[in-house]
mmCIF file as Biopython writes it, N, C-alpha, C and O atoms, coordinates in Angstrom:
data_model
#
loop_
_atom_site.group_PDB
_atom_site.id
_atom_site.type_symbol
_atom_site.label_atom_id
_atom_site.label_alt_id
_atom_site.label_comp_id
_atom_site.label_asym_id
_atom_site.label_entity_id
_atom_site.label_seq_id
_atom_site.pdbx_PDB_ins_code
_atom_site.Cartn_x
_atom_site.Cartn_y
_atom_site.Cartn_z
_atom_site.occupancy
_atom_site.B_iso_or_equiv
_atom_site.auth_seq_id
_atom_site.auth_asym_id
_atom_site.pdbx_PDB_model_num
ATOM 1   N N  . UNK A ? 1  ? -7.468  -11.030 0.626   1.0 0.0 1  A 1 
ATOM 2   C CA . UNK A ? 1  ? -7.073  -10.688 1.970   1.0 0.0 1  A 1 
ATOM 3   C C  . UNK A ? 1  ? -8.267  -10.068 2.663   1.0 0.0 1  A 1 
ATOM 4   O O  . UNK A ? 1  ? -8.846  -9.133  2.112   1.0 0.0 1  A 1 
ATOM 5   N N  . UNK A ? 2  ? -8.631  -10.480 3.714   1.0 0.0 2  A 1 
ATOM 6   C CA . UNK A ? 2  ? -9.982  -10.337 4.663   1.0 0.0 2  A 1 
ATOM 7   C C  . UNK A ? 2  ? -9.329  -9.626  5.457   1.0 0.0 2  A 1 
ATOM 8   O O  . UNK A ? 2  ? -8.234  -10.147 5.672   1.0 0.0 2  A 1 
ATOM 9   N N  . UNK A ? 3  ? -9.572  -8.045  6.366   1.0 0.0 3  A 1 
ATOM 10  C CA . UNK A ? 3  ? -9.219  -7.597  7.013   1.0 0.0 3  A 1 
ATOM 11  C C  . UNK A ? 3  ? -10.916 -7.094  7.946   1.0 0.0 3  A 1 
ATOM 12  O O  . UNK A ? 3  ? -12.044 -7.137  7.455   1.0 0.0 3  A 1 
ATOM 13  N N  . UNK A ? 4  ? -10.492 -6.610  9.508   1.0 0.0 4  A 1 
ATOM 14  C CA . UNK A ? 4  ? -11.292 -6.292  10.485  1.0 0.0 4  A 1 
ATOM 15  C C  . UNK A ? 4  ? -12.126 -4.704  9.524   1.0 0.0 4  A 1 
ATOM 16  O O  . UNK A ? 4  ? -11.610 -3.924  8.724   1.0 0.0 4  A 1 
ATOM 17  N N  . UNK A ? 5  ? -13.635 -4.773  10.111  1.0 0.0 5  A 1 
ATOM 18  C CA . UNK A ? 5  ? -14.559 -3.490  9.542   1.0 0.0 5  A 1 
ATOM 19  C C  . UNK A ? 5  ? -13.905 -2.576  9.846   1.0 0.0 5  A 1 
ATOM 20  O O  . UNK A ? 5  ? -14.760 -1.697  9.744   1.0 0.0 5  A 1 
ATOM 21  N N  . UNK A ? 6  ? -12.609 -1.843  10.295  1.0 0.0 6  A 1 
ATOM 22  C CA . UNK A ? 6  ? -12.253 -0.611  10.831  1.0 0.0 6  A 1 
ATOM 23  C C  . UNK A ? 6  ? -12.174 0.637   10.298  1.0 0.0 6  A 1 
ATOM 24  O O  . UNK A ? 6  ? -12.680 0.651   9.176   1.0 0.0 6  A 1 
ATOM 25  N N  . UNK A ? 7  ? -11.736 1.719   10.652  1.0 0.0 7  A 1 
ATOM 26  C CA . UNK A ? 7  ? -11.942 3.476   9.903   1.0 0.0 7  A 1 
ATOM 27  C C  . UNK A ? 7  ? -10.864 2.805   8.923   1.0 0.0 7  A 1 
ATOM 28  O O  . UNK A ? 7  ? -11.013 2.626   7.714   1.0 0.0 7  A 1 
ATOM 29  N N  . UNK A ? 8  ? -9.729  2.466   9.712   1.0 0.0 8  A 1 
ATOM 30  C CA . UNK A ? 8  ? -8.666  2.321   9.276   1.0 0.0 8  A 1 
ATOM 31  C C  . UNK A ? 8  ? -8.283  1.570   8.002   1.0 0.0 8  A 1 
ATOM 32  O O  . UNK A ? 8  ? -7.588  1.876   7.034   1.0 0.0 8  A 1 
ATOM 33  N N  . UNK A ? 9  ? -9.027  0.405   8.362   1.0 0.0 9  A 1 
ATOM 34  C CA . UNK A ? 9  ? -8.891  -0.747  7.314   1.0 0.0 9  A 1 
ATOM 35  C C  . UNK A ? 9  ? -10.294 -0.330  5.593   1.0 0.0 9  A 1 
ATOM 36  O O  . UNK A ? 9  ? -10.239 -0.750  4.437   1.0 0.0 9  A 1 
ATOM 37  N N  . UNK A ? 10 ? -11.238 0.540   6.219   1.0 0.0 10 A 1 
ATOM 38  C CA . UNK A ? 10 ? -11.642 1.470   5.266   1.0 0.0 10 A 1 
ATOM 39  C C  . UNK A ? 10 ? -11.142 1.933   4.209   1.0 0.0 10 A 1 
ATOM 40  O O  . UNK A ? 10 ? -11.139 1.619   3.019   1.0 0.0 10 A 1 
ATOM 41  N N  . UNK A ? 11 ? -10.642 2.880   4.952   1.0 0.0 11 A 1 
ATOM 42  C CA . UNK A ? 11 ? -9.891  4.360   4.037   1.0 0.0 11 A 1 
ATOM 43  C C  . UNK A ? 11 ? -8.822  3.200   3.161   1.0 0.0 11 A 1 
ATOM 44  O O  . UNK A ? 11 ? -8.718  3.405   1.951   1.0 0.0 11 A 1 
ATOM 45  N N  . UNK A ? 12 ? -8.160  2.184   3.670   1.0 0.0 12 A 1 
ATOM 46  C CA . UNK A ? 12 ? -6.956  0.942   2.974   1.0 0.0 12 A 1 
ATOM 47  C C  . UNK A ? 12 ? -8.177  0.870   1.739   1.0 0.0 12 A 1 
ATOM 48  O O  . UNK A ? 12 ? -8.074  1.325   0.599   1.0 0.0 12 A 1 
ATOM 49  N N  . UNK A ? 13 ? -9.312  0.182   2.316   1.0 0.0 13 A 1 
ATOM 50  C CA . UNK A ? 13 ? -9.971  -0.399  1.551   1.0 0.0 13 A 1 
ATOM 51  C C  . UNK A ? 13 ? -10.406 0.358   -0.252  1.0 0.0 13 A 1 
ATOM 52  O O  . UNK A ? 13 ? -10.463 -0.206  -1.345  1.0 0.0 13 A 1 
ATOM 53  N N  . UNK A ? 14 ? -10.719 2.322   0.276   1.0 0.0 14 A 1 
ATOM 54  C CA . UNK A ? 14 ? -10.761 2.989   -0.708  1.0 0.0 14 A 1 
ATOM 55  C C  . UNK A ? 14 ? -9.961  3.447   -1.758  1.0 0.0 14 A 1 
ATOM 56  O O  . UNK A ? 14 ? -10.248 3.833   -2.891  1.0 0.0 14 A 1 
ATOM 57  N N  . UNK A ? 15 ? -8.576  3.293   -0.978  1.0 0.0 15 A 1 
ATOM 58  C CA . UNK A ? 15 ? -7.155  3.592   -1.613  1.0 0.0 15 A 1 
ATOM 59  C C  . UNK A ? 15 ? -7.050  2.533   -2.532  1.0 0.0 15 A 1 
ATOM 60  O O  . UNK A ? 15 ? -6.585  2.924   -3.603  1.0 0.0 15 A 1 
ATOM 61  N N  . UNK A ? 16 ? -7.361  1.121   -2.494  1.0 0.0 16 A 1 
ATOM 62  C CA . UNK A ? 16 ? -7.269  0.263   -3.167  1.0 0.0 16 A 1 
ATOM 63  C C  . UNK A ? 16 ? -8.480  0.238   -4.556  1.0 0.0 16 A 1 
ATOM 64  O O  . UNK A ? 16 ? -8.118  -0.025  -5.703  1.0 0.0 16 A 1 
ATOM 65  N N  . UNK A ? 17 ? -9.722  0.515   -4.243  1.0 0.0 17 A 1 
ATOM 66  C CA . UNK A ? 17 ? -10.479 0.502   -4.734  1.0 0.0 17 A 1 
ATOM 67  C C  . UNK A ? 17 ? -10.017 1.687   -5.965  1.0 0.0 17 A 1 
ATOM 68  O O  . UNK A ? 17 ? -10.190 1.678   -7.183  1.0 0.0 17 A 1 
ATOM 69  N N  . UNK A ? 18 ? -9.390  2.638   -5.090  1.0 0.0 18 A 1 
ATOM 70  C CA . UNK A ? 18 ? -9.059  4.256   -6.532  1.0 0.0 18 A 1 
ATOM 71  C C  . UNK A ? 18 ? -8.540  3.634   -7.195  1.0 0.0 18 A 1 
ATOM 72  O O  . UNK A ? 18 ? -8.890  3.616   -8.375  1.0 0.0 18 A 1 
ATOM 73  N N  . UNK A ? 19 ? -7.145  2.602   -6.613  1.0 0.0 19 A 1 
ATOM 74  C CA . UNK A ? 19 ? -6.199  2.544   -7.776  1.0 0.0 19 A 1 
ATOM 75  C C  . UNK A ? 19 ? -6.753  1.583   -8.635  1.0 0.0 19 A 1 
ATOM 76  O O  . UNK A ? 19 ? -6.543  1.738   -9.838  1.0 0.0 19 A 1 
ATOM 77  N N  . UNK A ? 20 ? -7.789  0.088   -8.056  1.0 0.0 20 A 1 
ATOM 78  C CA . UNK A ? 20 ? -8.394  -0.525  -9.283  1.0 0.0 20 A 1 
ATOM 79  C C  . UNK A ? 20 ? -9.184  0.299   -10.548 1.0 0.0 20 A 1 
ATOM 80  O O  . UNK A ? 20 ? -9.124  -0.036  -11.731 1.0 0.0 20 A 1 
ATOM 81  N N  . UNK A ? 21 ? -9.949  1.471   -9.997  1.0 0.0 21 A 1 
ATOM 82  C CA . UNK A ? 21 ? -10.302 2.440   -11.054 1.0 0.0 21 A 1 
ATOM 83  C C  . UNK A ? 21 ? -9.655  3.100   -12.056 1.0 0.0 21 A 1 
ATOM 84  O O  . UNK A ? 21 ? -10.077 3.818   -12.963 1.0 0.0 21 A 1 
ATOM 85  N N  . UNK A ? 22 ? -8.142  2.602   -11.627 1.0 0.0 22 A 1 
ATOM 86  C CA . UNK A ? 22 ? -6.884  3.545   -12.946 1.0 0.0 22 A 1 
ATOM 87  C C  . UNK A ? 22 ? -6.264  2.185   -13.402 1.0 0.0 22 A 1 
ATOM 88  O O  . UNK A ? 22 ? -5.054  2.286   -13.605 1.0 0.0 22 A 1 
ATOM 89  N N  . UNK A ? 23 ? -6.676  1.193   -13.571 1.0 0.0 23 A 1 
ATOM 90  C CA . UNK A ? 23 ? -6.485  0.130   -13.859 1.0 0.0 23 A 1 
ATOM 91  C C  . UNK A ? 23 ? -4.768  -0.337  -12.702 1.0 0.0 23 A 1 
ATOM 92  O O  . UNK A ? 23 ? -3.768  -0.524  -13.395 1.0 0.0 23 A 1 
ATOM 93  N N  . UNK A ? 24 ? -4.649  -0.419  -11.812 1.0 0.0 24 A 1 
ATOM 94  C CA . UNK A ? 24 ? -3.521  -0.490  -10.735 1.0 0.0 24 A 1 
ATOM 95  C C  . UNK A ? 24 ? -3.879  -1.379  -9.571  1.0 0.0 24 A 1 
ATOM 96  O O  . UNK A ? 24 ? -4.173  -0.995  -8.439  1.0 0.0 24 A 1 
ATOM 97  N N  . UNK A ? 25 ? -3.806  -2.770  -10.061 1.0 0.0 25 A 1 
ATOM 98  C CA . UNK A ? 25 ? -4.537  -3.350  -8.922  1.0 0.0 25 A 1 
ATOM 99  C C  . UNK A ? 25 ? -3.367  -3.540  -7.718  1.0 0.0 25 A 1 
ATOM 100 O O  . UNK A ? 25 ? -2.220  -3.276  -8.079  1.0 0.0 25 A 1 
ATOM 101 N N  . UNK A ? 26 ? -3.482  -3.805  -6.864  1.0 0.0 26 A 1 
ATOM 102 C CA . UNK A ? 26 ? -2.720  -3.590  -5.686  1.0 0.0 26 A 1 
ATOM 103 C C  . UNK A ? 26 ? -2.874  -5.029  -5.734  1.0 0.0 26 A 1 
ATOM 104 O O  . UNK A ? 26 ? -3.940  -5.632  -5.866  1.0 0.0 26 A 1 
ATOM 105 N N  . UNK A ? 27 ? -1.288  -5.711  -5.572  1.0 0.0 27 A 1 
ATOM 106 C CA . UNK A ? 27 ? -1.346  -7.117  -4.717  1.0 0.0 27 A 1 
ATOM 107 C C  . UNK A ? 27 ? -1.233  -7.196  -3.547  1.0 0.0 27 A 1 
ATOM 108 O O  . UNK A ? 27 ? -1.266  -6.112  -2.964  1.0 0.0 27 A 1 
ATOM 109 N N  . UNK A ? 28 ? -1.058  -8.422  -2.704  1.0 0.0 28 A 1 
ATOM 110 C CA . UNK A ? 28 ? -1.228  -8.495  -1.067  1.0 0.0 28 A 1 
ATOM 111 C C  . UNK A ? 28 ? 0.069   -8.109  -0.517  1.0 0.0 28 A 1 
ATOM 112 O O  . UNK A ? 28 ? 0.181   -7.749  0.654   1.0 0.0 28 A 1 
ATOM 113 N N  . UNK A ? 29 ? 0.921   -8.166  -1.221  1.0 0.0 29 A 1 
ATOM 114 C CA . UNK A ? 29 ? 1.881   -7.913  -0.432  1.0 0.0 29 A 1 
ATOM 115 C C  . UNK A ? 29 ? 2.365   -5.961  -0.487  1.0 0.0 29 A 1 
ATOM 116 O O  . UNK A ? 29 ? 3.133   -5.229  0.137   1.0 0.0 29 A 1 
ATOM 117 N N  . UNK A ? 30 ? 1.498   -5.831  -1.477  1.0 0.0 30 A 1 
ATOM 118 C CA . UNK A ? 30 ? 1.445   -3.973  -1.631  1.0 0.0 30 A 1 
ATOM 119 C C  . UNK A ? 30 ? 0.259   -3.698  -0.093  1.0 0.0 30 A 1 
ATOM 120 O O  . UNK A ? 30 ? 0.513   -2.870  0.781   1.0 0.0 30 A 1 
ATOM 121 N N  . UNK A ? 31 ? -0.817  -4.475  -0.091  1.0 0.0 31 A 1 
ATOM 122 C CA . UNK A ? 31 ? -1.453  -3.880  1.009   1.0 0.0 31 A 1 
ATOM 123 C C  . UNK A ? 31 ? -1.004  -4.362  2.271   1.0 0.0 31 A 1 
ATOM 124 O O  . UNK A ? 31 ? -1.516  -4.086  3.355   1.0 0.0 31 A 1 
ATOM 125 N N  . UNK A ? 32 ? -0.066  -5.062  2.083   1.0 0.0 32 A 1 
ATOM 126 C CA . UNK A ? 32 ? 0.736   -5.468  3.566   1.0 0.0 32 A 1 
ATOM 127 C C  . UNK A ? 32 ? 1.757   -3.892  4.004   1.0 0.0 32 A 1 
ATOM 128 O O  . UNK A ? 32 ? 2.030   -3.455  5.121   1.0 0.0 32 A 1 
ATOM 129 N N  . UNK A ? 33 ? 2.003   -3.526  3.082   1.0 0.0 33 A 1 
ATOM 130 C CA . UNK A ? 33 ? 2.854   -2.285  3.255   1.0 0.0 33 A 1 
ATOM 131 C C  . UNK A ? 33 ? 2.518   -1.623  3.679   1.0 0.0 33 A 1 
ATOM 132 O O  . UNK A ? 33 ? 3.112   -1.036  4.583   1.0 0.0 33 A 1 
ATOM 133 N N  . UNK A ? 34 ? 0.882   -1.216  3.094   1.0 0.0 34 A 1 
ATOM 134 C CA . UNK A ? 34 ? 0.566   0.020   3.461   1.0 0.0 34 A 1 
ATOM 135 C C  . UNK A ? 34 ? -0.293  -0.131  5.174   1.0 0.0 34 A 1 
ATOM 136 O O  . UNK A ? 34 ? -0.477  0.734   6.030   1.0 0.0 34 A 1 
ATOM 137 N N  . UNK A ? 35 ? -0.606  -1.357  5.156   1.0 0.0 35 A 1 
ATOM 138 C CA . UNK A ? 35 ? -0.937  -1.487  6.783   1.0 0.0 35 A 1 
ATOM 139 C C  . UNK A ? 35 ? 0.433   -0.870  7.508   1.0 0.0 35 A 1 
ATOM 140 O O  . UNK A ? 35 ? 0.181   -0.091  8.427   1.0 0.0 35 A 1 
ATOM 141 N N  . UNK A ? 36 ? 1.813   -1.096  7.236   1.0 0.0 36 A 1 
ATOM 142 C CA . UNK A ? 36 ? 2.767   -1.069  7.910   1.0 0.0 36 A 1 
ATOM 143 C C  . UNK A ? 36 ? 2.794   0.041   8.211   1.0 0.0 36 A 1 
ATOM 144 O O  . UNK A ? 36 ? 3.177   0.349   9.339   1.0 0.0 36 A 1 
ATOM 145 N N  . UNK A ? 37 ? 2.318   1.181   7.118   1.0 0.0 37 A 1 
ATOM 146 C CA . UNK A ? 37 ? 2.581   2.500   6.797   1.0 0.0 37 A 1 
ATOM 147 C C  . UNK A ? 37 ? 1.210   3.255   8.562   1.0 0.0 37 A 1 
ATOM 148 O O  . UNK A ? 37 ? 1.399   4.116   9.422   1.0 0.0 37 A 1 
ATOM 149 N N  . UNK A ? 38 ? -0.029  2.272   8.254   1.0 0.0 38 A 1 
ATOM 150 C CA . UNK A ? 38 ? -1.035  2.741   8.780   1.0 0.0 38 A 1 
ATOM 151 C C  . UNK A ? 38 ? -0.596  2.614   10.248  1.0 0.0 38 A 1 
ATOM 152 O O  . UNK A ? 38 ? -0.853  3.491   11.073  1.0 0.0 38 A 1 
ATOM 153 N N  . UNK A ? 39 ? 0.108   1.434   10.555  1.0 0.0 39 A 1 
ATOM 154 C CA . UNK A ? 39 ? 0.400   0.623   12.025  1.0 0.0 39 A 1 
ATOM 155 C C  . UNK A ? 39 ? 1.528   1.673   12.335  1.0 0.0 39 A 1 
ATOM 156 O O  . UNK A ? 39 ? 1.735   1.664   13.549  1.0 0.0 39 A 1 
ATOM 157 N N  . UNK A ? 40 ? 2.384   2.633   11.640  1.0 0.0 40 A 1 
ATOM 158 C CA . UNK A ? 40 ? 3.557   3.283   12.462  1.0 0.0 40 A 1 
ATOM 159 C C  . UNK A ? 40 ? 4.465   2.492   12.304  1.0 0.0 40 A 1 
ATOM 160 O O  . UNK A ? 40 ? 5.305   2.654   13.189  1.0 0.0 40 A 1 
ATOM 161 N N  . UNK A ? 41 ? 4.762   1.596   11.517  1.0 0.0 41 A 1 
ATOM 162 C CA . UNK A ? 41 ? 6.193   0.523   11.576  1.0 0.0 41 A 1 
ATOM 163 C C  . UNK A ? 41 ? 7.052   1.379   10.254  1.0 0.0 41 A 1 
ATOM 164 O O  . UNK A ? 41 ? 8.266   1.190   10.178  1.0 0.0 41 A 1 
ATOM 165 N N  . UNK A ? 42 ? 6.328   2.372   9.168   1.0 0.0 42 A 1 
ATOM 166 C CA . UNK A ? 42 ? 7.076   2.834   7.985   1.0 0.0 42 A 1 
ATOM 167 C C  . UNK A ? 42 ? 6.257   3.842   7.985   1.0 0.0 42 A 1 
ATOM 168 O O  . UNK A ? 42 ? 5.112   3.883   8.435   1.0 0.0 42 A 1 
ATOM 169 N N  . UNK A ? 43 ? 7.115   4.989   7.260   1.0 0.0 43 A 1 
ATOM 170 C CA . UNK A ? 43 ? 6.479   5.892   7.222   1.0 0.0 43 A 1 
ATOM 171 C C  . UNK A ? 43 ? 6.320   6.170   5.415   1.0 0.0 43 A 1 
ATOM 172 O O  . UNK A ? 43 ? 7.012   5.604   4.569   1.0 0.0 43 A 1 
ATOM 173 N N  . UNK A ? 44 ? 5.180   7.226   5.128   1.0 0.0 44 A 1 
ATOM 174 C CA . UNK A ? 44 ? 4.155   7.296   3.551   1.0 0.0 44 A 1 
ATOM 175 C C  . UNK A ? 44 ? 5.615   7.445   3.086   1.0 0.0 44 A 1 
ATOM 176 O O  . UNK A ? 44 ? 5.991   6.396   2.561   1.0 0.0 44 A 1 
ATOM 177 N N  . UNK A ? 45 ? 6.621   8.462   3.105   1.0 0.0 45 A 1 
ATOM 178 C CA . UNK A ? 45 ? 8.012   8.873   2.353   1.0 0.0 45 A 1 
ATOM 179 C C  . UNK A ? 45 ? 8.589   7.637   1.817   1.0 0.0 45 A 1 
ATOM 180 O O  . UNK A ? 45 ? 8.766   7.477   0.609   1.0 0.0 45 A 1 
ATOM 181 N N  . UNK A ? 46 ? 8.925   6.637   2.834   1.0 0.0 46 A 1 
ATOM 182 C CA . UNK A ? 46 ? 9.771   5.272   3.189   1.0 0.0 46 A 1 
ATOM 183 C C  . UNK A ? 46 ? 8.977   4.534   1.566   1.0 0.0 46 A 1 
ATOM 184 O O  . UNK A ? 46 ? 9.622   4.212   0.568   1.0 0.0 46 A 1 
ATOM 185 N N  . UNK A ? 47 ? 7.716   4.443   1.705   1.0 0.0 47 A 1 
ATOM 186 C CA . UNK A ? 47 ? 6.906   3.749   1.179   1.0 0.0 47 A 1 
ATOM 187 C C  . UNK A ? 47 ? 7.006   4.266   -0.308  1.0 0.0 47 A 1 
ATOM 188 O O  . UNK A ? 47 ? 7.457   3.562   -1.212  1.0 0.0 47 A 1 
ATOM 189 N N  . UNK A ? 48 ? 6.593   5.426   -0.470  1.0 0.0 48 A 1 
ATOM 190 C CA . UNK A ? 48 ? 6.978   6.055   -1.736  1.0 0.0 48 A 1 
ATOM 191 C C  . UNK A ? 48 ? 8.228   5.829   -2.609  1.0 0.0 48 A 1 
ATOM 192 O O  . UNK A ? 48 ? 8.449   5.415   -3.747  1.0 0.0 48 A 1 
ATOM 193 N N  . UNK A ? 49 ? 8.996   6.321   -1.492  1.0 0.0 49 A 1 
ATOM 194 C CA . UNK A ? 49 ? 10.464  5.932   -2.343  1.0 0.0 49 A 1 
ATOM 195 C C  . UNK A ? 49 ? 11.046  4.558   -2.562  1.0 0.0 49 A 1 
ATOM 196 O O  . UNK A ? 49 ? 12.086  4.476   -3.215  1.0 0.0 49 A 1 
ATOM 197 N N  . UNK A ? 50 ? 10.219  2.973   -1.859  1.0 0.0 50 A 1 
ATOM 198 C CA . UNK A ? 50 ? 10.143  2.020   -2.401  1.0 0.0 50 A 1 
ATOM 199 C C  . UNK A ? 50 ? 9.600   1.293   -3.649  1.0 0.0 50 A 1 
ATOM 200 O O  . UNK A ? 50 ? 9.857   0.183   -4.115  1.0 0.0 50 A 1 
ATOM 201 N N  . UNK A ? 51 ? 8.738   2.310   -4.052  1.0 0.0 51 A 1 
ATOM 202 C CA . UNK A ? 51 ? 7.955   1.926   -5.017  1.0 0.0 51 A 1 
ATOM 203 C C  . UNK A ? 51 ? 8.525   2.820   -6.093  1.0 0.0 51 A 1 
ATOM 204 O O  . UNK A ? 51 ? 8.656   2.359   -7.227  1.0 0.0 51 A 1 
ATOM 205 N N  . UNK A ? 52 ? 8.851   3.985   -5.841  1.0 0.0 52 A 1 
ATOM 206 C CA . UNK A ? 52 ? 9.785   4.374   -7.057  1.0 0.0 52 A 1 
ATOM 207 C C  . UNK A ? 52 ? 10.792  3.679   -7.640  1.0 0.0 52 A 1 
ATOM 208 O O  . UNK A ? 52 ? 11.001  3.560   -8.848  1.0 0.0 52 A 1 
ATOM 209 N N  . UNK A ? 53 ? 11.636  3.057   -6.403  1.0 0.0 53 A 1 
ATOM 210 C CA . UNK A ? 53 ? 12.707  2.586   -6.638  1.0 0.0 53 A 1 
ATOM 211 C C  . UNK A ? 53 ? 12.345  1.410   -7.759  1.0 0.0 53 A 1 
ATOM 212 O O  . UNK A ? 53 ? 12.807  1.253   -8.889  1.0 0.0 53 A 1 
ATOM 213 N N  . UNK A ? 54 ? 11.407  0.690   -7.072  1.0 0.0 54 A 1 
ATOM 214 C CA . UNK A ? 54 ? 11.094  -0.819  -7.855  1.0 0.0 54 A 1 
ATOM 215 C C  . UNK A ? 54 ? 10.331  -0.437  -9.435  1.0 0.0 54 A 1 
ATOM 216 O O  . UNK A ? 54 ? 10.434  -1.082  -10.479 1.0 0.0 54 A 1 
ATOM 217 N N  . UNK A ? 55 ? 9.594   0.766   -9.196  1.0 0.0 55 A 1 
ATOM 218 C CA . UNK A ? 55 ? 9.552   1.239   -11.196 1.0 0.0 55 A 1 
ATOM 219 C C  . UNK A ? 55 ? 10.685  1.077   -11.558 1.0 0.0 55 A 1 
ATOM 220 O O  . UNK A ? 55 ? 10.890  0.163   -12.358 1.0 0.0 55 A 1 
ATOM 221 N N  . UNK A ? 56 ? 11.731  1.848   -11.128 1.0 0.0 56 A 1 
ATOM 222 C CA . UNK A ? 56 ? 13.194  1.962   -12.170 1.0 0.0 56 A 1 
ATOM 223 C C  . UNK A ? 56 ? 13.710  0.462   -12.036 1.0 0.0 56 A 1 
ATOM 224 O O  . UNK A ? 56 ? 14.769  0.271   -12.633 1.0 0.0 56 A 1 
ATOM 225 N N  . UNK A ? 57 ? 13.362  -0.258  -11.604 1.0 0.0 57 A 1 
ATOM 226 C CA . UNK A ? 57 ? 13.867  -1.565  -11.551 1.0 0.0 57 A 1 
ATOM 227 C C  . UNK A ? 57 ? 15.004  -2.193  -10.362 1.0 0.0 57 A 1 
ATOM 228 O O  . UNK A ? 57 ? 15.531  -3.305  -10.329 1.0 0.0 57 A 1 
ATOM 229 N N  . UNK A ? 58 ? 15.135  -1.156  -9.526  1.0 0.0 58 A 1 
ATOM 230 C CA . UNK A ? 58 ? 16.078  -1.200  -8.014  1.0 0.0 58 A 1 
ATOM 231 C C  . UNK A ? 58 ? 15.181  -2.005  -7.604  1.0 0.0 58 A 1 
ATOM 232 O O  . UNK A ? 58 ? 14.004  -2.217  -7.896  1.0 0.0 58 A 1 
ATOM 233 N N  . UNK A ? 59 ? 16.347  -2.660  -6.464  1.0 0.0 59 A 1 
ATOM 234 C CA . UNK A ? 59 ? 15.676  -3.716  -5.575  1.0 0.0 59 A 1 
ATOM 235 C C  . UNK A ? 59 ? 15.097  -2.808  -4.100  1.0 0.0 59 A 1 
ATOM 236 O O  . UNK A ? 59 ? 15.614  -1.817  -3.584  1.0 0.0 59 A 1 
ATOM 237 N N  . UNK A ? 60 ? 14.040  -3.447  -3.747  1.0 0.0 60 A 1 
ATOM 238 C CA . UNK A ? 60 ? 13.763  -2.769  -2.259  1.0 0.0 60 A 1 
ATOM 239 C C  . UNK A ? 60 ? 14.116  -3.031  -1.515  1.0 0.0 60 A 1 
ATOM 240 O O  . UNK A ? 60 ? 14.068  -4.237  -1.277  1.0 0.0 60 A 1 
ATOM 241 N N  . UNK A ? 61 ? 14.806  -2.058  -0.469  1.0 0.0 61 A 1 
ATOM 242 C CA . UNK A ? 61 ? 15.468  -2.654  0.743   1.0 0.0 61 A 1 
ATOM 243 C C  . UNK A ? 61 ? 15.063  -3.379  1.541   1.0 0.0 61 A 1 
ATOM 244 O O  . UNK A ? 61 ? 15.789  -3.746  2.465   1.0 0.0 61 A 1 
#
């Protein structure tokens, strides 16, 4: 996924990069989220508690 040079799309870019360092690679549709999170469409809580959910094996809303 090719995204614009921005602050924004940065800081995405480093968040991704940490978690490849803990062996956690992020797929595209995880960094589609977190744009959502960046754009104001979801908020970090919303996001969190989706990804908890989907560890325990719940479906995401």
């Amino acid at each position: 996924m090719k995204l614009p040079n921005t602050p924004k799309n940065q800081a995405i870019a480093e968040v991704t990069a940490t978690l490849a360092i803990e062996n956690m690679y992020p797929d595209e549709a995880f960094i589609k989220e977190i744009l959502k999170v960046e754009n104001g469409e979801k908020t970090y809580e919303q996001l969190r508690q989706e990804i908890l959910a989907e560890s325990k094996g719940e479906r995401r809303p």
